[in-house]
Steps between C-alpha positions, in 0.01 A plus 500: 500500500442213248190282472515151599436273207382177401571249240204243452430159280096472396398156339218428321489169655791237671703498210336736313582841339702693700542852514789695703467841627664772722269776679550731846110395596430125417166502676381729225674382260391135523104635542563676168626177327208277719183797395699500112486891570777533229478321147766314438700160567348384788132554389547357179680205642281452827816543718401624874646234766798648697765239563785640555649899636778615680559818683784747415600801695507727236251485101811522331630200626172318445522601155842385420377140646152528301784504158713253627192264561370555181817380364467146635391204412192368537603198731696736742175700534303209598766398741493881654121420524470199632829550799244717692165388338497145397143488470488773252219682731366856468703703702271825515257429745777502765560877372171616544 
């Protein structure tokens, strides 16, 4: 049976840096980018506020709409963002 995945937006800030990722555990995943357990993009750039995910039935189908986000524009990610979170507020806690 395939994993359920997740594709997820982090921000830095409203209108900040924004970094788009796909992962079958988005809990841990999001604590990893939070706790900067892994060097990398989002510790350097401070990025750690979930804003956006969406669930998908199977990881390979999150992953195909991880590349096809990553392919947009900036202004049609901040409209994905702000349709369900116009505030821009830290989605995790609900999570957890």
């Amino acid at each position: 049976m395939d994993k359920q995945g997740y594709v997820y937006i982090l921000a830095s800030k409203p209108y900040g840096t924004l970094y788009i990722g796909a992962t079958s555990d988005l809990v841990g995943r999001v604590w990893q980018h939070r706790e900067n357990v892994v060097e990398g993009f989002t510790q350097k750039y401070d990025v750690h506020r979930l804003v956006w995910y969406e669930i998908h039935e199977r990881m390979d189908a999150a992953i195909l709409r991880e590349k096809q986000l990553k392919k947009w524009n900036r202004d049609w990610k901040i409209r994905l963002i702000e349709s369900e979170n116009p505030d821009w507020s830290d989605r995790f806690p609900q999570l957890t």
